[in-house]
Every structure is written in C-alpha cells, then in structure tokens.
KOLGU-4560 file (N, C-alpha, C; in nm, 3 decimals, padded with zeros to 5 digits):
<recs>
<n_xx: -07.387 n_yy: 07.689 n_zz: -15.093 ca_xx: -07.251 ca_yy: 07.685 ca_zz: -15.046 c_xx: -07.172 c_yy: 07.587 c_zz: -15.133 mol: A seq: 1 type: UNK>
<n_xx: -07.044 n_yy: 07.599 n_zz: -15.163 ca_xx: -06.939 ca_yy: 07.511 ca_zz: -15.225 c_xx: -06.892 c_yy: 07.443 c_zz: -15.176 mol: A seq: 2 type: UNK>
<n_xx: -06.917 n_yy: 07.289 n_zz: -15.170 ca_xx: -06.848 ca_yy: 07.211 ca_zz: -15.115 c_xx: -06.694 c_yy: 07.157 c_zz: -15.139 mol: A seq: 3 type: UNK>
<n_xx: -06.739 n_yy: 07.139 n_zz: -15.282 ca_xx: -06.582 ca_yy: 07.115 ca_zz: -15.367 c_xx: -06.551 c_yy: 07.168 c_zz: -15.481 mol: A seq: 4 type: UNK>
<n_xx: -06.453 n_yy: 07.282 n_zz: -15.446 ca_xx: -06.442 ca_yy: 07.408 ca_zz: -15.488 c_xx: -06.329 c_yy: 07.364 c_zz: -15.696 mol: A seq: 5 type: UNK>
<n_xx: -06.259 n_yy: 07.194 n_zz: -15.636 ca_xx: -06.215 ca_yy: 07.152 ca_zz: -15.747 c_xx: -06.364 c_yy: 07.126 c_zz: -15.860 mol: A seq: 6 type: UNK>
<n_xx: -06.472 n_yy: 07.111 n_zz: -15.817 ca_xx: -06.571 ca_yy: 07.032 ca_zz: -15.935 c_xx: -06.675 c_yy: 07.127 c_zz: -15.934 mol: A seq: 7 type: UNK>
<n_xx: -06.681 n_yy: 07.214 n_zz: -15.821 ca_xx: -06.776 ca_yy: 07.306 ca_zz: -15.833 c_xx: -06.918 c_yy: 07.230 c_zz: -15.775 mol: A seq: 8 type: UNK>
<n_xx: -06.926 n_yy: 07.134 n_zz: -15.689 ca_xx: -07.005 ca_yy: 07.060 ca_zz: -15.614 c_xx: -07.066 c_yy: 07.132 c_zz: -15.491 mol: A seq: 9 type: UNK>
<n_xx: -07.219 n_yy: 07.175 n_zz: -15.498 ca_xx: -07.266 ca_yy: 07.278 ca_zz: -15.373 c_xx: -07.373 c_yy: 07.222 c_zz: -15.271 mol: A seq: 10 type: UNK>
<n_xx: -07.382 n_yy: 07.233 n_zz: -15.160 ca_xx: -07.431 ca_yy: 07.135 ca_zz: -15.071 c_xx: -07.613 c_yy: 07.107 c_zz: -15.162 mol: A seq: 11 type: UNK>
<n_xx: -07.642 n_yy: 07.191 n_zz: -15.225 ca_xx: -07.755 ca_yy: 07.201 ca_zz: -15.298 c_xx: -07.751 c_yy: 07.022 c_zz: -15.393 mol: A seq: 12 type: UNK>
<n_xx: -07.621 n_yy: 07.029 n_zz: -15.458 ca_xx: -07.575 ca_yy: 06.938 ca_zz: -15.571 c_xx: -07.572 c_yy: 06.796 c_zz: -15.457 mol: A seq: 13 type: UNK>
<n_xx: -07.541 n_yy: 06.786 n_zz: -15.293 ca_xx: -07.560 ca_yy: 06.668 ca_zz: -15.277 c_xx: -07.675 c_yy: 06.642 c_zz: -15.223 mol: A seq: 14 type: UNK>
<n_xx: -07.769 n_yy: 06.778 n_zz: -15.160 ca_xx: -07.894 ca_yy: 06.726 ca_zz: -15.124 c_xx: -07.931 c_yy: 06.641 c_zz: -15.247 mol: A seq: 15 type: UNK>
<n_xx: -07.958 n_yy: 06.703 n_zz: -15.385 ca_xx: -08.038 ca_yy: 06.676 ca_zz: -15.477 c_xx: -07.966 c_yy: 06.486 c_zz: -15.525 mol: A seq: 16 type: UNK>
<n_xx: -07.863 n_yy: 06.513 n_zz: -15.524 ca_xx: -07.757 ca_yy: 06.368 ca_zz: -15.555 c_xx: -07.821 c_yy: 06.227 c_zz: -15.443 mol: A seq: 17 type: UNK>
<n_xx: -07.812 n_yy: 06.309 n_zz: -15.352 ca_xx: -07.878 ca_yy: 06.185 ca_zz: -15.234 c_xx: -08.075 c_yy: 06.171 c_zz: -15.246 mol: A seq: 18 type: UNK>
<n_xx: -08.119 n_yy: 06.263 n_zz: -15.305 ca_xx: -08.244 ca_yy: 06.204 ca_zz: -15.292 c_xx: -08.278 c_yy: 06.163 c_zz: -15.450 mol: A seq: 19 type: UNK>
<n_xx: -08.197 n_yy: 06.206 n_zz: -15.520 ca_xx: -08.202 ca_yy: 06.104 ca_zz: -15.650 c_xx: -08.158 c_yy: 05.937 c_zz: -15.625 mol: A seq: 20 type: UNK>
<n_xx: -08.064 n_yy: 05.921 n_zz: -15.559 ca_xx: -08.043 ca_yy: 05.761 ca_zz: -15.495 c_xx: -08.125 c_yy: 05.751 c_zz: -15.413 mol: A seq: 21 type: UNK>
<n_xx: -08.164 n_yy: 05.785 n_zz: -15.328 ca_xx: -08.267 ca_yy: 05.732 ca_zz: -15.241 c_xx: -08.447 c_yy: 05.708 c_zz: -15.313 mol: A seq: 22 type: UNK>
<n_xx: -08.433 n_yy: 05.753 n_zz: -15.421 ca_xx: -08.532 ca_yy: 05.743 ca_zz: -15.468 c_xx: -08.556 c_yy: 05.646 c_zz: -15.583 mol: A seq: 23 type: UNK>
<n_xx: -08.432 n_yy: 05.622 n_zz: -15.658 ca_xx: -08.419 ca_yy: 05.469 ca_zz: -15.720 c_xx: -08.429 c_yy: 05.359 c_zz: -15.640 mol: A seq: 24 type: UNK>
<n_xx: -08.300 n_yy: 05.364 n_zz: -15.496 ca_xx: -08.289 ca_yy: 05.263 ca_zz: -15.441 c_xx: -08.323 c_yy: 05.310 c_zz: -15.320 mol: A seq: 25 type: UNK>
<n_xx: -08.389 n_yy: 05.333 n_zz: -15.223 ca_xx: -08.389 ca_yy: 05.370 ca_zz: -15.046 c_xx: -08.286 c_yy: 05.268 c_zz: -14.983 mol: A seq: 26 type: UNK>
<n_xx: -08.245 n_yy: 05.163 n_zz: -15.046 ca_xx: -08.154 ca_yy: 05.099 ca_zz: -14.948 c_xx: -08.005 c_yy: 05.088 c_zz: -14.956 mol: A seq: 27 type: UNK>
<n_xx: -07.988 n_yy: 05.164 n_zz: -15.083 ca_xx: -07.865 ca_yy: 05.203 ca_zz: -15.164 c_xx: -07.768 c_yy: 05.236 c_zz: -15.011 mol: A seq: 28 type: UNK>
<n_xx: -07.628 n_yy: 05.197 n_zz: -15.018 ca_xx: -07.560 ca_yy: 05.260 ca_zz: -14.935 c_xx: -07.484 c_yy: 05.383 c_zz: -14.954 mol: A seq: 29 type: UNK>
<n_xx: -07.477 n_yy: 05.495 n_zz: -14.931 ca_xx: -07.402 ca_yy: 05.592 ca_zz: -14.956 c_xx: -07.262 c_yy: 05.646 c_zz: -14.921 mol: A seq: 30 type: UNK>
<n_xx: -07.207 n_yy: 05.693 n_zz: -15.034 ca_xx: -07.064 ca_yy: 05.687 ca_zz: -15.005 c_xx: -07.037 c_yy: 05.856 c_zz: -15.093 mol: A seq: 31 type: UNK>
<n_xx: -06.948 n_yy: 05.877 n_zz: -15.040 ca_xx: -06.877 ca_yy: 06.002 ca_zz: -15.133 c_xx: -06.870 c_yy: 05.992 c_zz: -15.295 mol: A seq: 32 type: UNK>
<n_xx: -06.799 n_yy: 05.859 n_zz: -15.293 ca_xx: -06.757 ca_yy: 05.822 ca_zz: -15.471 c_xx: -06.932 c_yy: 05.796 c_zz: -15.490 mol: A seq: 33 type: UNK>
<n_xx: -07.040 n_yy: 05.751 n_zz: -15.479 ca_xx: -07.158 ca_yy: 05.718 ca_zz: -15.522 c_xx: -07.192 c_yy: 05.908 c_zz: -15.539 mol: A seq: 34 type: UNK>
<n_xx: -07.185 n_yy: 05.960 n_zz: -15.438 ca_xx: -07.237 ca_yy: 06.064 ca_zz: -15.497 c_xx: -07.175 c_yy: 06.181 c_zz: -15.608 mol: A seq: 35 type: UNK>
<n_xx: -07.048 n_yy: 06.127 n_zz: -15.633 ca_xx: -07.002 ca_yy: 06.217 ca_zz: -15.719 c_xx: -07.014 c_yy: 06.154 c_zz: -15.867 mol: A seq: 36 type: UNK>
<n_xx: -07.059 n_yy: 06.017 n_zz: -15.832 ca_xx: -07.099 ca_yy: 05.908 ca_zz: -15.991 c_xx: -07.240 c_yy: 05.983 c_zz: -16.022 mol: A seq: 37 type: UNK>
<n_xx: -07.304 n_yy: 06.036 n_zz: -15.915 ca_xx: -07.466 ca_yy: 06.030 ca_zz: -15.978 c_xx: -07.464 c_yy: 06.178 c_zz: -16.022 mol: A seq: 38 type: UNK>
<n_xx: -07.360 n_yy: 06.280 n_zz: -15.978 ca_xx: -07.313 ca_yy: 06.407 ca_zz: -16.019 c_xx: -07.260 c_yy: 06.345 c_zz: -16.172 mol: A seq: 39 type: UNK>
<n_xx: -07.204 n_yy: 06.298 n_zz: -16.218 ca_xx: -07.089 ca_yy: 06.271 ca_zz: -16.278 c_xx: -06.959 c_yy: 06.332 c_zz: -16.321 mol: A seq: 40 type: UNK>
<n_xx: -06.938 n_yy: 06.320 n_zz: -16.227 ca_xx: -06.791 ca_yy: 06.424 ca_zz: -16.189 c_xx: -06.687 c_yy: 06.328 c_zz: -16.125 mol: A seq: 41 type: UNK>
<n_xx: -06.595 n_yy: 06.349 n_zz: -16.098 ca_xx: -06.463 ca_yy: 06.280 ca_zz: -15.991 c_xx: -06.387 c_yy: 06.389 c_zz: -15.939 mol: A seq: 42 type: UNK>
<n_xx: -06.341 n_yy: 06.316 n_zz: -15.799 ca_xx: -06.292 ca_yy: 06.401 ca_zz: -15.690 c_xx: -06.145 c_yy: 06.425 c_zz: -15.767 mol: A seq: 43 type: UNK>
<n_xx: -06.077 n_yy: 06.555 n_zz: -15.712 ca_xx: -05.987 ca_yy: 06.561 ca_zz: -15.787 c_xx: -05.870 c_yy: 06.583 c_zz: -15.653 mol: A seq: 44 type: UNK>
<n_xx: -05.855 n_yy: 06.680 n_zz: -15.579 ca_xx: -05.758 ca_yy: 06.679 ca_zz: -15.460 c_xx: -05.780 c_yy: 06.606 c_zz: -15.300 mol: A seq: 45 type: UNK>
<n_xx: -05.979 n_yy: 06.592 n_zz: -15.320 ca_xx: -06.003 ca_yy: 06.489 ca_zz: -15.180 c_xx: -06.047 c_yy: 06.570 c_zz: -15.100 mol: A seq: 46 type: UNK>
<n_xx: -06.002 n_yy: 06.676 n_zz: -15.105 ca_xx: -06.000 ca_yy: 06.723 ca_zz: -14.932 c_xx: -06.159 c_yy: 06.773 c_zz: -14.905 mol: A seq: 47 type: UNK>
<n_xx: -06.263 n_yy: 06.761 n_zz: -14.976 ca_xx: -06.386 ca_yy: 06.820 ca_zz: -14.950 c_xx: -06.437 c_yy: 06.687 c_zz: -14.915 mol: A seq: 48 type: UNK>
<n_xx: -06.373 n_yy: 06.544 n_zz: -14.904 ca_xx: -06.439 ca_yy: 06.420 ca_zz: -14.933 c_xx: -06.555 c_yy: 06.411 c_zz: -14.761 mol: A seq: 49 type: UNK>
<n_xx: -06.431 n_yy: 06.466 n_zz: -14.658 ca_xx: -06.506 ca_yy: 06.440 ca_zz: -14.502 c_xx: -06.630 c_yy: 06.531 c_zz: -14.521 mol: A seq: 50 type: UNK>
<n_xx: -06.593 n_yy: 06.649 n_zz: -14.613 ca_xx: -06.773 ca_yy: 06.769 ca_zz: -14.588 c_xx: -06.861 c_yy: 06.692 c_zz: -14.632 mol: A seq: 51 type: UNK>
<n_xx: -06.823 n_yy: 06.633 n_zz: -14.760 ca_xx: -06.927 ca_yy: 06.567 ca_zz: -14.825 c_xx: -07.029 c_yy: 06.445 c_zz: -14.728 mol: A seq: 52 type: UNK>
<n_xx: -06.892 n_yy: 06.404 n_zz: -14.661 ca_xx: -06.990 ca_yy: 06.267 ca_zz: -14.624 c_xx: -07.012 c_yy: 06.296 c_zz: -14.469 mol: A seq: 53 type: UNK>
<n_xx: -07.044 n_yy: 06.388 n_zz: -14.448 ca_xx: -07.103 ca_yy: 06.460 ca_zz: -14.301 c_xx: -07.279 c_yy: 06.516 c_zz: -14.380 mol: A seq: 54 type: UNK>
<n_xx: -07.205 n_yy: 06.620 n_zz: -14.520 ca_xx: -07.318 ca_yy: 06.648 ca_zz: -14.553 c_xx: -07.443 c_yy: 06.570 c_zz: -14.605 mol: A seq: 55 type: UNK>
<n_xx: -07.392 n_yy: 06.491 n_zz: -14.655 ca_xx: -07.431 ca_yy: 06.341 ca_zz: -14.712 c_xx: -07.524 c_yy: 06.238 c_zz: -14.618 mol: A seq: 56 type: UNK>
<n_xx: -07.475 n_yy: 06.233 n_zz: -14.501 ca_xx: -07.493 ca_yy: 06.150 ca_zz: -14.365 c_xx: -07.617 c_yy: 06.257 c_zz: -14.325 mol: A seq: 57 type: UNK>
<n_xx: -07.604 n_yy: 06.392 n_zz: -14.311 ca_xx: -07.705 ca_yy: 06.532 ca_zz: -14.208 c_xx: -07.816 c_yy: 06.520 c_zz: -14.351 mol: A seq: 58 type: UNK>
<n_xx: -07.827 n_yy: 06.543 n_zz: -14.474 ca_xx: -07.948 ca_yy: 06.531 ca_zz: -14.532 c_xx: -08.007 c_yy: 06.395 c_zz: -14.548 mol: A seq: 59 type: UNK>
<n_xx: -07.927 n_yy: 06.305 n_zz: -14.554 ca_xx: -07.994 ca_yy: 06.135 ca_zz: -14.534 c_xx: -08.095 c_yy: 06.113 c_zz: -14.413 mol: A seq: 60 type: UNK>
<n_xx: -07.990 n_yy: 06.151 n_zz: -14.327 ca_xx: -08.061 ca_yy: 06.127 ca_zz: -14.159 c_xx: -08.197 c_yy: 06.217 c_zz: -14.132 mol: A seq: 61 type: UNK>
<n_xx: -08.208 n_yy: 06.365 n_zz: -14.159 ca_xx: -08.255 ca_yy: 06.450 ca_zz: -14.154 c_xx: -08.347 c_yy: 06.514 c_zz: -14.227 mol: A seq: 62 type: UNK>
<n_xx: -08.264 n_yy: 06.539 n_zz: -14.335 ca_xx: -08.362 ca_yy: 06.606 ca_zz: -14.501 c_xx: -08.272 c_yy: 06.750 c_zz: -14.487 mol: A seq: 63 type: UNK>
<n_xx: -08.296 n_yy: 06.795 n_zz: -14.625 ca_xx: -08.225 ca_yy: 06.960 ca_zz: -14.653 c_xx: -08.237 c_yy: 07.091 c_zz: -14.545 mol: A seq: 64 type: UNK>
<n_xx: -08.342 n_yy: 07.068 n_zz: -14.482 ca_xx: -08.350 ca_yy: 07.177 ca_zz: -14.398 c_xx: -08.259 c_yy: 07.162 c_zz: -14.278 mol: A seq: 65 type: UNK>
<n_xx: -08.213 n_yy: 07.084 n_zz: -14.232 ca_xx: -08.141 ca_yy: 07.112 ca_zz: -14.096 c_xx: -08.011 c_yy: 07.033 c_zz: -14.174 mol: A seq: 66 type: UNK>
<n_xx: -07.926 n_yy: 07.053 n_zz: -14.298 ca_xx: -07.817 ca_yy: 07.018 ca_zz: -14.327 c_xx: -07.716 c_yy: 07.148 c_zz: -14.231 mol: A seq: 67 type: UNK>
<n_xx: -07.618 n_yy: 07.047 n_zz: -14.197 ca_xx: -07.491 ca_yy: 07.163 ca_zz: -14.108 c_xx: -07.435 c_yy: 07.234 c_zz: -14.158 mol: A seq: 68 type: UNK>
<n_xx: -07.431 n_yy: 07.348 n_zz: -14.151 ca_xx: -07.337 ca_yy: 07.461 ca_zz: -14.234 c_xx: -07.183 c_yy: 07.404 c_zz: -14.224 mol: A seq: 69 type: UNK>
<n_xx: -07.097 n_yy: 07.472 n_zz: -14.304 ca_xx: -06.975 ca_yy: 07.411 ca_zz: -14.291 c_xx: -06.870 c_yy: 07.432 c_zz: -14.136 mol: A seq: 70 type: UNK>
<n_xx: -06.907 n_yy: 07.539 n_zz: -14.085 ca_xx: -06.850 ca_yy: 07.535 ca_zz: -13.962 c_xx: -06.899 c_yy: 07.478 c_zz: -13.890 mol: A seq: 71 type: UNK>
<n_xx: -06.989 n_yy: 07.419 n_zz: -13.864 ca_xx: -07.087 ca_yy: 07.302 ca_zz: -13.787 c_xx: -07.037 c_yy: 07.200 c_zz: -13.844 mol: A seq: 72 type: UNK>
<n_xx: -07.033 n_yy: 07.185 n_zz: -13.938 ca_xx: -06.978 ca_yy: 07.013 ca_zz: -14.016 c_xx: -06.839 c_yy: 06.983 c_zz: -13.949 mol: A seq: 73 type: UNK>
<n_xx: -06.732 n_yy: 07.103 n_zz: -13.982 ca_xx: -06.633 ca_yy: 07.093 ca_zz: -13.927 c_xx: -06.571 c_yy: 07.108 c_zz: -13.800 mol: A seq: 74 type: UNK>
<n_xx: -06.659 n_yy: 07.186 n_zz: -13.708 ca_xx: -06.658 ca_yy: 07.159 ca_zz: -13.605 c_xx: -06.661 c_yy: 07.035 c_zz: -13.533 mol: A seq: 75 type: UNK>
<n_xx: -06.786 n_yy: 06.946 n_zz: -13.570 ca_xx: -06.842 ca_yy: 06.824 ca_zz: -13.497 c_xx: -06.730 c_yy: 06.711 c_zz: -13.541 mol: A seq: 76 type: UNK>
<n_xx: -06.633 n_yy: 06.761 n_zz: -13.673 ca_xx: -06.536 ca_yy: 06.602 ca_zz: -13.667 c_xx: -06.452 c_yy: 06.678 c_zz: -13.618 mol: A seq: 77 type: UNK>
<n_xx: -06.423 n_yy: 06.821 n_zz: -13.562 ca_xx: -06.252 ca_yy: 06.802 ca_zz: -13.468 c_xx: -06.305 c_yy: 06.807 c_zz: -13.400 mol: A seq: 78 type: UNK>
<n_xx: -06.417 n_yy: 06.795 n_zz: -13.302 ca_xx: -06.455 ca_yy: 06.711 ca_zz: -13.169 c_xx: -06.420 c_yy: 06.601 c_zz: -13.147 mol: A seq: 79 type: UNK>
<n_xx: -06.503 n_yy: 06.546 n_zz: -13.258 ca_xx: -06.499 ca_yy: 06.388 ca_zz: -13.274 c_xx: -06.364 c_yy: 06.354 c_zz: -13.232 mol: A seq: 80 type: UNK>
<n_xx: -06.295 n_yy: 06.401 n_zz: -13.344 ca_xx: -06.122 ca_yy: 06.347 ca_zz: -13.329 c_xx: -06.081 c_yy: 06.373 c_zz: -13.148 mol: A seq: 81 type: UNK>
<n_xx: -06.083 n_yy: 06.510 n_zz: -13.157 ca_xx: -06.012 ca_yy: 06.544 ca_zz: -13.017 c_xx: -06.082 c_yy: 06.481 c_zz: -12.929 mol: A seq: 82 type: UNK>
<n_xx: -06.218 n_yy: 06.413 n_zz: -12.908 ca_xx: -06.296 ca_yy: 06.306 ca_zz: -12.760 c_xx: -06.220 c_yy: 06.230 c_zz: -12.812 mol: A seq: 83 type: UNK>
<n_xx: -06.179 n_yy: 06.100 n_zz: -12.947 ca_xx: -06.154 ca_yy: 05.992 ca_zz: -12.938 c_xx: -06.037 c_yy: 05.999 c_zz: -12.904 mol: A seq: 84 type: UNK>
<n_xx: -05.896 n_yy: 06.113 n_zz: -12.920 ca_xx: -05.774 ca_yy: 06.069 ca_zz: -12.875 c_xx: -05.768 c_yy: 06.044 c_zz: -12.747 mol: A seq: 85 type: UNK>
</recs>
C-alpha cells in the first residue's frame, strides 16, 4: 500500500525503515522525520505524516503482520479526535 503518494513511501518501506532503526539502536525514538531520513527522502505536502506515525507506532508495538490497513489507521484517529472533544 502507498503511504505517501508525494515520495512514493509504502507501508512495506516503513516496516522495513523501522526495523532497520530498531536494529542499530532498539532504544532509538521514532518519529516520522527519522523515518523518512533512514528512507532518504523528505516529506513534501505532510499530509501522509499522521499514517505514517500510526503505521510506525502498529509495526513497533506489534511487528508487520498485524500493521492497520489504512481505513483502520484512519478510522482509530477520528475516534480518537471525536472521544477527546
């Protein structure tokens, strides 16, 4: 799947991005901009930045097999939003 359709970034590109850092450093903190440094690429319009760091957060926590599809990703933050208002 395409996460960021500006760089051509696919949820494949951050499994593999996050267990390349986790495997230099396991205590490394992860961020969107870290994973698009170890891609070496830069974000260009943003708007894939929340998939990323849902997807980012579901293979860290988890591992590749139970990463959230994108309607699951996006689902669970307009929850989020709509419980916290």
């Amino acid at each position: 799947m395409i996460v960021c359709s500006c760089t051509m970034i696919t949820s494949k590109d951050i499994a593999e991005a996050v267990a390349a850092l986790r495997t230099k450093d396991p205590f490394v903190v992860l961020t969107p901009g870290l994973i698009y440094r170890q891609l070496g690429k830069r974000p260009s319009c943003g708007s894939c930045l929340p998939l990323i760091s849902e997807l980012m957060v579901a293979y860290d926590e988890e591992g590749p097999s139970t990463m959230p599809q994108p309607e699951q990703a996006q689902g669970s933050s307009s929850r989020e939003r709509k419980e916290g208002a």
